[in-house]
C-alpha positions in Angstrom: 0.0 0.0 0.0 1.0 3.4 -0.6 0.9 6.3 1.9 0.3 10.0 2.0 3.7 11.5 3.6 3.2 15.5 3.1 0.3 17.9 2.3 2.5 20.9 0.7 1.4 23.9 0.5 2.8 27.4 -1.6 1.4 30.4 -1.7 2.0 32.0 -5.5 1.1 35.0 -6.6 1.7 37.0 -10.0 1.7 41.0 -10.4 -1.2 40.8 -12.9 -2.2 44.3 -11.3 1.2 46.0 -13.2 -1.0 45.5 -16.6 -4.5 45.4 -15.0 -4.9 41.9 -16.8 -7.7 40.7 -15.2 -9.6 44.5 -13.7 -13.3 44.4 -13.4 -15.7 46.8 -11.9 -15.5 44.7 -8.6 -12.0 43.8 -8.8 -10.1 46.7 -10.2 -6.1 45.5 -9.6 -6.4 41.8 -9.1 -3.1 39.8 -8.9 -4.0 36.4 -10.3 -2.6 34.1 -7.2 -2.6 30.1 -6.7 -2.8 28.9 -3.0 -1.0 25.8 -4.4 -1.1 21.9 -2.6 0.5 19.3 -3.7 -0.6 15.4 -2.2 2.5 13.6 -1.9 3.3 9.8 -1.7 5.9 7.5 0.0 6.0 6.4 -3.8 7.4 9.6 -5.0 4.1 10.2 -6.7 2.1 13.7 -6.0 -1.3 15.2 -7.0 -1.6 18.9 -8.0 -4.5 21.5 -7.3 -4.8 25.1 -6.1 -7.7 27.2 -5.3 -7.6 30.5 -7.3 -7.7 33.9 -6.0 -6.9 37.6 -6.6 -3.8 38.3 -4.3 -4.4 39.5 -0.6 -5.8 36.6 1.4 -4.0 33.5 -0.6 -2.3 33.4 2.6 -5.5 32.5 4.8 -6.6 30.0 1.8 -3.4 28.1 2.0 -3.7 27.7 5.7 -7.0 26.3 5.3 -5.9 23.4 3.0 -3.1 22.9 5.9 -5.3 22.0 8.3 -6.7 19.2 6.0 -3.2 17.7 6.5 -4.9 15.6 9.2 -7.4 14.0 7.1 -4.4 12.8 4.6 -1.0 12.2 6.1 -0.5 9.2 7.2 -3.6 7.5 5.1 -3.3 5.0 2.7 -4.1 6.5 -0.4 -5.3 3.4 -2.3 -8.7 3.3 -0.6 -9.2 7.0 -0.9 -8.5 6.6 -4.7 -11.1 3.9 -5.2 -13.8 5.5 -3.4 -13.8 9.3 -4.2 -17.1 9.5 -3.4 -16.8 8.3 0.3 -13.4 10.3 0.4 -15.2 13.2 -0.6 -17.9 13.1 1.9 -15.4 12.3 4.8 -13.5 15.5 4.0 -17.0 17.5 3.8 -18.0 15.7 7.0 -15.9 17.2 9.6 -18.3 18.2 12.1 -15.8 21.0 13.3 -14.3 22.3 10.0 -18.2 22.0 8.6 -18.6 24.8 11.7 -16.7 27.2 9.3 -19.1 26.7 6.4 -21.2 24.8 6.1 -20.0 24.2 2.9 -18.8 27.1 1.6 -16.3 29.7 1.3 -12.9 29.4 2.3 -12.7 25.8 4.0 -15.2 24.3 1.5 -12.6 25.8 -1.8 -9.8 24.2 0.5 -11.7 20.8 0.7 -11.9 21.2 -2.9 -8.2 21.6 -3.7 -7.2 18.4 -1.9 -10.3 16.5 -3.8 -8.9 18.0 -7.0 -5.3 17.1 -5.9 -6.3 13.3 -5.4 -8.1 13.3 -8.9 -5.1 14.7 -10.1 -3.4 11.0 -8.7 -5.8 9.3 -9.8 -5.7 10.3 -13.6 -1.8 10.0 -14.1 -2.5 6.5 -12.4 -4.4 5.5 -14.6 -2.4 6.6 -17.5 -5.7 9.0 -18.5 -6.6 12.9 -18.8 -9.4 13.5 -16.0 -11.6 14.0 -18.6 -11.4 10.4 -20.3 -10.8 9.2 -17.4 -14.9 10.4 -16.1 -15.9 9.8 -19.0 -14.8 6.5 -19.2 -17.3 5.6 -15.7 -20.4 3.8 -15.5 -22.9 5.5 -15.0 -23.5 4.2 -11.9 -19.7 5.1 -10.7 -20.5 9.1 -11.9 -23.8 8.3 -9.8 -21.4 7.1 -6.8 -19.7 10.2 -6.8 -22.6 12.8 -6.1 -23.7 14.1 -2.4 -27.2 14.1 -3.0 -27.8 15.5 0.3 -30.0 18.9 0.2 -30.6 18.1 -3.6 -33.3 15.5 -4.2 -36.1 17.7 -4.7 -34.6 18.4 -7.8 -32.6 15.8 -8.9 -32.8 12.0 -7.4 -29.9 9.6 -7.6 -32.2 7.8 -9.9 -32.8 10.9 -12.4 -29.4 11.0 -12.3 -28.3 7.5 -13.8 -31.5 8.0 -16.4 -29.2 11.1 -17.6 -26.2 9.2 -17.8 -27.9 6.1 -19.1 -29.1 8.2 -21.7 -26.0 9.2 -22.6 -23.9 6.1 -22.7 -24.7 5.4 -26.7 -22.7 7.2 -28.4 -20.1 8.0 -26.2 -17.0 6.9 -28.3 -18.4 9.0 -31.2 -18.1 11.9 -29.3 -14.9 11.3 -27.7 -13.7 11.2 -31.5 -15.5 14.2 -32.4 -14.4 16.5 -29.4 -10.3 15.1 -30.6 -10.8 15.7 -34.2 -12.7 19.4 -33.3 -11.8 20.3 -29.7 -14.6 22.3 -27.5 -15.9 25.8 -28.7 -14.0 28.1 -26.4 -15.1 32.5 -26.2 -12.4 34.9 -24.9 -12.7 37.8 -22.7 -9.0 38.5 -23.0 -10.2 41.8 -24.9 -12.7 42.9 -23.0 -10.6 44.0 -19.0 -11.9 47.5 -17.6 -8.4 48.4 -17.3 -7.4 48.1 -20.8 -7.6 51.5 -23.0 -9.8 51.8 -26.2 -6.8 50.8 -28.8 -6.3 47.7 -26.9 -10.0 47.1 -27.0 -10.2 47.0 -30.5 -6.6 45.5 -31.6 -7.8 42.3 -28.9 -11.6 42.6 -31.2 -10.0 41.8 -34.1 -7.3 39.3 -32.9 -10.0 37.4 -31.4 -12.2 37.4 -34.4 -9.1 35.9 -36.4 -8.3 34.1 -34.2 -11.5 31.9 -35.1 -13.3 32.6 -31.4 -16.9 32.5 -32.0 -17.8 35.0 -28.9 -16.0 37.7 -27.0 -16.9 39.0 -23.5 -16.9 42.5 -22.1 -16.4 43.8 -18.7 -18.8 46.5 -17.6 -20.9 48.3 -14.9 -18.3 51.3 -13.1 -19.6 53.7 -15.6 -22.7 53.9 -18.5 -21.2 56.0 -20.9 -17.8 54.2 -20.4 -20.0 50.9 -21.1 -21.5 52.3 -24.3 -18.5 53.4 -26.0 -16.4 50.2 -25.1 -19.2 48.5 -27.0 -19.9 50.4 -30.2 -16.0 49.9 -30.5 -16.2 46.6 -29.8 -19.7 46.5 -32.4 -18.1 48.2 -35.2 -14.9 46.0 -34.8 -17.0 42.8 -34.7 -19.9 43.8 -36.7 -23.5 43.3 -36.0 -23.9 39.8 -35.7 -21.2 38.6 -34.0 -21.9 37.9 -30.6 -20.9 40.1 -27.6 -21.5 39.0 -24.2 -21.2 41.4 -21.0 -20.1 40.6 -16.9 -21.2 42.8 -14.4 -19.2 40.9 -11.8 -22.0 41.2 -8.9 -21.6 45.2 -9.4 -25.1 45.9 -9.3 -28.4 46.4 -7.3 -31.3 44.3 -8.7 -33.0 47.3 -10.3 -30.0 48.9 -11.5 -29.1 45.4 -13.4 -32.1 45.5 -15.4 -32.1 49.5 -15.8 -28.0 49.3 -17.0 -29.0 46.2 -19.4 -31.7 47.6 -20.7 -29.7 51.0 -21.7 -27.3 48.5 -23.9 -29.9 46.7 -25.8 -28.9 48.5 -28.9 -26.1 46.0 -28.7 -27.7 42.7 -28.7 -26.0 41.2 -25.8 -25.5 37.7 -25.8 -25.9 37.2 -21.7 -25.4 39.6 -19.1 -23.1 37.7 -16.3 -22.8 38.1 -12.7 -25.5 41.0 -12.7 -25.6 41.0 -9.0 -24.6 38.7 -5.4 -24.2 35.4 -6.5 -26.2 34.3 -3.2 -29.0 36.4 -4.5 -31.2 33.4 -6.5 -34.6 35.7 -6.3 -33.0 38.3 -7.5 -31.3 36.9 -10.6 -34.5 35.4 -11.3 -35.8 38.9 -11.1 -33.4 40.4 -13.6 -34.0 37.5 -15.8 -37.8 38.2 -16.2 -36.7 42.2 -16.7 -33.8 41.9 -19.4 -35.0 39.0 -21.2 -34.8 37.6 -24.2 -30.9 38.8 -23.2 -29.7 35.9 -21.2 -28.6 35.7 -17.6 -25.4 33.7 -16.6 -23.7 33.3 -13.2 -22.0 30.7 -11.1 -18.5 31.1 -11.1 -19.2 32.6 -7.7 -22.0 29.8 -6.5 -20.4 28.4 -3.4 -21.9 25.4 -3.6 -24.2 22.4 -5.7 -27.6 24.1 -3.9 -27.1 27.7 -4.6 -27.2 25.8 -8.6 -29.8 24.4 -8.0 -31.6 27.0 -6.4 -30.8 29.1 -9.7 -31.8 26.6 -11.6 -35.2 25.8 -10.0 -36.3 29.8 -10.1 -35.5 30.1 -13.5 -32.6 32.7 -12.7 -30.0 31.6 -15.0 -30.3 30.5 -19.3 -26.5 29.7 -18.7 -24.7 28.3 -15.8 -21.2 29.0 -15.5 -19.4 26.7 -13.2 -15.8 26.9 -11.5 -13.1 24.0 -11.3 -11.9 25.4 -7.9 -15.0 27.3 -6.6 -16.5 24.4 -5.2 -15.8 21.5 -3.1 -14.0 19.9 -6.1 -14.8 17.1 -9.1 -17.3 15.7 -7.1 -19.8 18.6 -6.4 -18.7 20.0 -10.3 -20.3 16.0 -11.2 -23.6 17.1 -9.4 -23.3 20.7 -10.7 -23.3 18.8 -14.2 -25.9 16.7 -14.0 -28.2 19.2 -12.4 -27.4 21.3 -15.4 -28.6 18.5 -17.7 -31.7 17.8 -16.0 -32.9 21.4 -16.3 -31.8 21.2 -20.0 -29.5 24.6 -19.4 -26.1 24.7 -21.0 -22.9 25.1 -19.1 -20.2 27.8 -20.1 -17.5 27.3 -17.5 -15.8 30.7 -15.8 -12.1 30.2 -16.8 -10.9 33.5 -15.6 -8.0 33.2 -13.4 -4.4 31.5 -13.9 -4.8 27.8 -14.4 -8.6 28.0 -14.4 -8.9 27.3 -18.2 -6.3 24.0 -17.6 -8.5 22.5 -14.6 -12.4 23.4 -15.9 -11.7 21.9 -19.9 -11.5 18.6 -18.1 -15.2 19.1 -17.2 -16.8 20.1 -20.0 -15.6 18.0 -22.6 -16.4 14.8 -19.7 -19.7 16.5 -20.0 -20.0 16.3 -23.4 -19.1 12.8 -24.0 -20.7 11.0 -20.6 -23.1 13.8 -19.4 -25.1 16.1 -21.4 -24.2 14.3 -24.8 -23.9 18.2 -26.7 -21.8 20.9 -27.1 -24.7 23.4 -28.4 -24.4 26.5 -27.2 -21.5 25.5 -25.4 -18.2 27.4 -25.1 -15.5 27.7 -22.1 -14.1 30.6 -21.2 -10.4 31.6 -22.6 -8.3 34.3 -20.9 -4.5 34.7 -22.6 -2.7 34.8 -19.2 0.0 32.4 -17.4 -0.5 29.5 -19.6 3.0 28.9 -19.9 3.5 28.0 -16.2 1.8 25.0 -16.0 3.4 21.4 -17.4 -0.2 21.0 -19.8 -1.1 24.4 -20.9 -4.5 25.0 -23.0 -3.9 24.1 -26.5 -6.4 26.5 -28.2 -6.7 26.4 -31.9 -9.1 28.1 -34.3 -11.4 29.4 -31.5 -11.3 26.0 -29.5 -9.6 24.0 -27.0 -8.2 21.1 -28.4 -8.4 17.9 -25.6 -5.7 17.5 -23.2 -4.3 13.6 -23.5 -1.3 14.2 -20.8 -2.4 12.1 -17.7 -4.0 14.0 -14.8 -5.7 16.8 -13.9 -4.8 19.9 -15.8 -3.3 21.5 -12.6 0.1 21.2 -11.9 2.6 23.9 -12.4 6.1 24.2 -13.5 8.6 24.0 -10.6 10.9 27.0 -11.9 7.1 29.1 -11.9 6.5 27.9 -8.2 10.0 28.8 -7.1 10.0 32.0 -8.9 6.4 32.9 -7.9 6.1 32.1 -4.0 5.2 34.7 -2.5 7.8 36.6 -0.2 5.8 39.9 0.6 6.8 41.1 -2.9 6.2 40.4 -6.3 8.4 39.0 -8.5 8.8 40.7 -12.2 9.8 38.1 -14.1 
């Protein structure tokens, strides 16, 4: 048997603020940081994750996932491996961490790291990418993995294998198809509040020849500011082309639908994160007041019931997941499936460093095992810190092309982690 020795921890943080890669009406000089674990064997083996954030505070996320060191070191890692399900609901389970939540914010992310971390082993075990290695489950395996605590009155374990039932045929076609074509992918790498008006429409065009079917805008500090950024953004990318807006939880309820309203002459594609994410009555509100634009969120949603809260009140025509926002694989499986059963597509949030690396993993499982589509699908693609990790996106003619390197997605270089650890200073590499 093998045995978890070490639960390491890094704090890493890049100076993202210097070029205001990144800036949103919320978040105006975020450094894009990592709070970095790595789940290490007495074989030499170790599994990577990190939970995202914006710089100050990575410190107080890494010490959460150290005191999950007590649930890991020491164990033997074979039975955790072969029943992620079980290992997921022991982690969630601790009566006295659960205090801190329950399941949510900064404990709950932590908890999700270390899940992440032991997919991560679990995937270069098996020789597989996470995503072909989910999709490659029974059904009633996926099923296994789900908490459906607080969620049957929406979705029922046995709803749940119907979906994936439903799904099996077919599933090696798809595989094929999403190798040969990749997953549709939008970028919002033009669209930063920070960036001036050139760079606006010099990032427009790159994007539109670059083949991405969708670009993304950030708005809500300033109207007029909002309606110049985008007629440029319009005339660069004519009028069909579609241009989604994010709001990033700027706005009161009635402001949201006032401020959308005033940009109809744009034909937005969704409005994102028009207000709190814990708010579900109120994006169901805004829904009903800006439609037929759509309303997405979730990249935010702490946990599987605040989706399906959303979901049940008709508050969202797009849910956007995040690979590290949540409790991990497990409760992204549930977040899935709950998608599927209210027939809403899922555009993941890929906005951070190594967000776009962990999340592809999802969708393209979703599209082979879960949902069985990739209509009106798309992840999200940011342009930023790519090159630090050991798999980096592979994006080509506006999608991501599948990731066959075993694991997860997450784990970075070593020269990025020693260069990036955070010292009370930032590092200009």
């Amino acid at each position: 048997m093998t045995r978890i020795v070490s639960l390491d921890t890094t704090d890493i943080r890049f100076p993202t603020s210097l070029s205001l890669d990144g800036s949103d009406a919320m978040n105006l000089d975020p450094d894009y940081s990592a709070a970095y674990v790595q789940v290490v064997t007495d074989a030499g083996e170790a599994g990577h994750a990190f939970v995202f954030t914006i710089g100050r505070g990575n410190d107080v996320q890494v010490a959460a996932i150290d005191a999950l060191a007590g649930h890991l070191v020491g164990q033997e890692l074979e039975p955790l491996l072969d029943d992620m399900g079980a290992t997921w609901r022991g982690l969630i389970g601790d009566s006295q961490l659960r205090w801190l939540g329950p399941e949510k914010g900064v404990m709950h992310m932590a908890i999700g790291a270390v899940v992440n971390a032991l997919w991560d082993l679990k995937a270069k075990r098996a020789g597989m990418p996470l995503w072909r290695l989910l999709s490659r489950m029974t059904p009633e395996e996926i099923v296994g993995l789900v908490d459906f605590r607080y969620l049957t009155n929406a979705l029922t374990p046995d709803e749940a294998l119907e979906i994936l039932r439903g799904a099996e045929a077919g599933r090696s076609e798809r595989e094929a198809a999403l190798l040969a074509d990749g997953y549709p992918a939008y970028t919002t790498s033009p669209g930063w509040l920070g960036y001036s008006d050139e760079k606006l429409t010099r990032l427009c065009r790159e994007a539109i020849a670059d083949g991405f079917p969708q670009i993304k805008l950030k708005v809500g500090a300033d109207l007029d500011d909002d309606v110049r950024r985008l007629r440029i953004a319009r005339e660069v990318c004519g009028p069909d082309f579609p241009i989604a807006i994010d709001a990033n939880q700027r706005w009161e309820v009635s402001e949201a639908i006032d401020w959308v309203r005033a940009l109809a002459e744009f034909a937005l594609a969704w409005i994102e994160e028009p207000t709190s994410p814990d708010d579900i009555l109120g994006h169901a509100e805004i829904a009903r007041g800006v439609a037929p634009v759509r309303v997405a969120t979730g990249e935010h949603a702490q946990n599987r019931m605040i989706f399906k809260q959303l979901l049940q009140a008709e508050a969202i025509s797009v849910m956007q997941i995040d690979a590290v926002r949540v409790a991990g694989v497990n409760e992204n499986v549930a977040n899935l499936l709950l998608a599927a059963k209210f027939g809403v597509p899922v555009c993941p949030h890929a906005g951070g460093v190594g967000l776009c690396e962990a999340v592809q993993h999802l969708s393209m499982f979703d599209f082979v095992a879960v949902s069985g589509s990739r209509d009106g699908r798309m992840i999200e693609y940011v342009d930023h810190l790519h090159e630090h990790f050991i798999t980096p996106t592979d994006i080509r003619h506006g999608a991501y092309m599948p990731p066959l390197a075993p694991g997860a997605g997450m784990e970075m270089k070593a020269e990025s982690i020693a260069t990036y650890t955070w010292t009370g200073a930032h590092v200009v590499a």
